[in-house]
N, C-alpha and C positions, 0 to 999 in steps of 0.2 A: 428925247433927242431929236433935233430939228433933221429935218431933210439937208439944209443947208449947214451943218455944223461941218467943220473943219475936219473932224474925223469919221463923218460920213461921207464926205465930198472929200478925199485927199487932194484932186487936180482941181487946182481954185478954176485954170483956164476954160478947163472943159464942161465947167457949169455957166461961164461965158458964150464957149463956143455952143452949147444945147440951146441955148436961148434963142441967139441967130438963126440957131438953124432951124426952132422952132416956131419964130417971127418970120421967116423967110418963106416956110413950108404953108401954102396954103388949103393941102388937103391933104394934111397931115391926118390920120384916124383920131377918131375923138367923139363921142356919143352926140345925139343931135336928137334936137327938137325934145317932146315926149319923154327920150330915156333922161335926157340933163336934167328936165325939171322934174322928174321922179328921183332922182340924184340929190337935186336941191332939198324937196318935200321933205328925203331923209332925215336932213338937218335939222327941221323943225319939230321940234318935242309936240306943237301942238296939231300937228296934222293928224288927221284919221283916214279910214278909209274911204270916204267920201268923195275927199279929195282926190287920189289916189284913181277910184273909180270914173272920176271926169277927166283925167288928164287919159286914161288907157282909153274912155269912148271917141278923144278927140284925134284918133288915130285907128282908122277903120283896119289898117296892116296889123298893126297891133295885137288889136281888138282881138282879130284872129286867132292871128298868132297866143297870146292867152288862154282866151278859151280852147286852141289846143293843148295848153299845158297843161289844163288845171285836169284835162279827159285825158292824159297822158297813161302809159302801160303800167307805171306805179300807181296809181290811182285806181287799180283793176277790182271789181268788187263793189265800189261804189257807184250811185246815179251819174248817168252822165247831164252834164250843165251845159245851156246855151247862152246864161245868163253873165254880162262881164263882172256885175255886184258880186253874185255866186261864187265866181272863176276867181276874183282875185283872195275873198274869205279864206278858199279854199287854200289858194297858194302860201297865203301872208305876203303883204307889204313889202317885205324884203326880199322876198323870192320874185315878188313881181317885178322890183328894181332890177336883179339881177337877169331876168327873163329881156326886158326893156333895152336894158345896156346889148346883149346878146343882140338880139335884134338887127336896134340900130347900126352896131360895127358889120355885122356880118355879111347884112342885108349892102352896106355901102360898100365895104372892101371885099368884093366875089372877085374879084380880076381888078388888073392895073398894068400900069406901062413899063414896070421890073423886068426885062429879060433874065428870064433864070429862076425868077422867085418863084413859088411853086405855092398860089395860092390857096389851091383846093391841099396840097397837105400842110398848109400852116393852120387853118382851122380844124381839121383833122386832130391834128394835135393840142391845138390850144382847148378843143373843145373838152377830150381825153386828158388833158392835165386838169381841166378845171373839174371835171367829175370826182379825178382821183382826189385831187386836192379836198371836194369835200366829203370822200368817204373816210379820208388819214385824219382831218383835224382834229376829231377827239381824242388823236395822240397828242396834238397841241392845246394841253390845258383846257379843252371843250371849247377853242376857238370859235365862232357862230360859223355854220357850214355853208352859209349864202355868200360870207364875205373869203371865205378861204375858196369857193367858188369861181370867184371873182379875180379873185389871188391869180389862183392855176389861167384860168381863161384867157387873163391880159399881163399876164406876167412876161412876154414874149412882145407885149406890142410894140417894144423897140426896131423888132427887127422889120413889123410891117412899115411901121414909121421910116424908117431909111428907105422900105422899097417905095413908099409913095411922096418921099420927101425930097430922093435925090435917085430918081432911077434909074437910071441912066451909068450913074456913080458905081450904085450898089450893084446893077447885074456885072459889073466889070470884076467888083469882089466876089462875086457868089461862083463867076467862072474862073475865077483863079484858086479858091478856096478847096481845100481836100477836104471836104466833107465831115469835119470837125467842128463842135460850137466855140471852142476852145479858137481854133486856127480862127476861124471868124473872128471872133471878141479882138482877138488881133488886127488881123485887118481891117477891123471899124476903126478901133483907136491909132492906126495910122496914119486911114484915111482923113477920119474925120475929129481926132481927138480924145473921141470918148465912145464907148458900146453900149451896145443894145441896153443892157442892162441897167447903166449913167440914164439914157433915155426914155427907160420905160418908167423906172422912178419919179424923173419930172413930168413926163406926162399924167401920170396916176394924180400926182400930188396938185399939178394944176387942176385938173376937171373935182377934184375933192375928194381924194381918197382918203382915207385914214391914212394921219406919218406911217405910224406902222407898219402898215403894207407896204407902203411906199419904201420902204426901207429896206423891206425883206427882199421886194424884187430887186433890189439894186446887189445885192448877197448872193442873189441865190446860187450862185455858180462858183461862191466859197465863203459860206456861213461865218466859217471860225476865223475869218476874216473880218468879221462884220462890227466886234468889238463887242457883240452881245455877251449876258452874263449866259454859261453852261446850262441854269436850270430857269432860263428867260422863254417866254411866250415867240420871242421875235425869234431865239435863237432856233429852236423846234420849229416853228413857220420856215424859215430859210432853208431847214434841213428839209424837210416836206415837200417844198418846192421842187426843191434839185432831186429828189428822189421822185417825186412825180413827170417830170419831166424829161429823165432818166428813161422810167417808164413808157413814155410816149418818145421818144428816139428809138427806142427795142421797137416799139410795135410799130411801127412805122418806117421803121427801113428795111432797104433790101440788103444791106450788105453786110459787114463782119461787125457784128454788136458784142462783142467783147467788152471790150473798154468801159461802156456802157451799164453793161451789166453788172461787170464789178463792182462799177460807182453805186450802182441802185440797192446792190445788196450789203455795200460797206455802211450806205445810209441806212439802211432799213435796219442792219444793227444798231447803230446809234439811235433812232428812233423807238427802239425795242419791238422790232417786229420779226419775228419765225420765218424761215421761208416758207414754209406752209401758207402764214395766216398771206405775204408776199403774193404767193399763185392764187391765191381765195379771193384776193382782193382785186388782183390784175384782171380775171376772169369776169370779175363781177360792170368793173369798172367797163371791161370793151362791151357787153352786151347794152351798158347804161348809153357808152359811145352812141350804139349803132342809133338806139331810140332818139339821142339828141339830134343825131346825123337826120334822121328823118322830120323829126319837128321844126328843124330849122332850115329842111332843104338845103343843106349840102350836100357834097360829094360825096359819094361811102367810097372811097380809097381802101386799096389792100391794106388787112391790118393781120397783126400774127400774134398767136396767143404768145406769152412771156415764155421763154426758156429755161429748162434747169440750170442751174447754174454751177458748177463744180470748179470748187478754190484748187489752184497750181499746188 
């Protein structure tokens, strides 16, 4: 199913109006240098690591950056490696893409001209939904856990996209907005036609994501909307999403997570998840947080372990 099918895009206009506003935005987020052509490499069935290896030396931040991955706190036990050949072996190809992509955004969008936008907890949480994302996939049909990574991580980057697209715009919505993604989704699509979600899709789908993805993150915030079949790969990713991200609104706010919660445990049923395995996995997922938080030099923002959850 195309990105642009009529019944994945219902508003013809608003795939008009993404375009302008994605033509007009010239520092709109979007991977650069290094991560794009380890992006492209993807593509090519006949790349190896070789290549791979030359494109991560040509980028001494990088570089770094890697060989801290590959000595990372899960890798505890093993030699530590100074070597980039070594370091990406160790990681695999696709873990390095996804390491690259990380990077790139995170390292360019640390601040911006948003009043309101709250930049150190939107990676916060993008970071934490991308972990979770790949500790659930193998409830999604054994998903590959690099790209359901990738899923969680940029599945939100509509919302950066508006604060660096139109900031000015958007902190006017973020201070009028109660503090719901729901109330937001609304006041995008007034403002500007279409939300976060419309635009995180095309953007994915431009830089080359898989449709797939591409698809899911335009769902995530109501799967059985998505026109997926019940026992579909995309339909389980969408639900995954919204429960992972669920999860990272809990851990990350200060105020009444109700709602939230709800949502997170009515998915995790549908998902077929216990709350036990739920708390097992939240727990696992914020310690994995804190280590990305440091590898990547961001902000460690107050984070709260999940709560019980007890149905009215």
């Amino acid at each position: 199913m195309s990105l642009m099918h009529a019944s994945v895009v219902p508003r013809e206009h608003s795939v008009r109006d993404i375009r302008t506003f994605v033509l007009a935005g010239g520092d709109l987020p979007s991977p650069r240098g290094v991560a794009m052509q380890l992006m492209e490499l993807a593509q090519d069935p006949d790349a190896g690591i070789a290549e791979a290896v030359r494109l991560v030396k040509s980028d001494p931040a990088l570089t770094a950056f890697i060989i801290r991955c590959a000595n990372a706190a899960r890798f505890t036990g093993m030699a530590r490696i100074f070597d980039v050949q070594r370091a990406v072996s160790r990681l695999g190809m696709n873990m390095v893409r996804v390491y690259a992509i990380a990077h790139s955004l995170m390292n360019r969008y640390r601040e911006g001209r948003c009043i309101g936008f709250d930049y150190d907890r939107y990676w916060a949480r993008s970071l934490y939904a991308g972990v979770a994302m790949q500790k659930v996939s193998h409830y999604c049909d054994g998903f590959p856990g690099d790209e359901a990574f990738v899923l969680g991580l940029l599945g939100r980057i509509g919302r950066l996209a508006f604060a660096t697209g139109a900031p000015g715009e958007y902190g006017e919505l973020l201070r009028g907005c109660n503090g719901t993604c729901e109330d937001l989704d609304a006041r995008e699509r007034a403002a500007f036609g279409f939300d976060q979600n419309e635009l995180a899709a095309v953007l994915l789908a431009q830089w080359g994501v898989p449709t797939t993805i591409a698809e899911v993150a335009y769902w995530q915030q109501d799967p059985e909307a998505g026109g997926f079949a019940p026992d579909s790969t995309a339909y389980r990713l969408a639900g995954a999403l919204q429960f992972c991200s669920q999860l990272a609104e809990i851990t990350f706010s200060s105020g009444d997570v109700s709602q939230p919660l709800a949502c997170a445990y009515l998915r995790a049923q549908i998902l077929e998840l216990d709350p036990a395995t739920v708390h097992r996995y939240a727990a696992a997922v914020l310690e994995e947080w804190a280590d990305w938080s440091a590898l990547t030099g961001t902000a460690r923002i107050s984070a709260r372990p999940l709560p019980e959850y007890v149905a009215a």
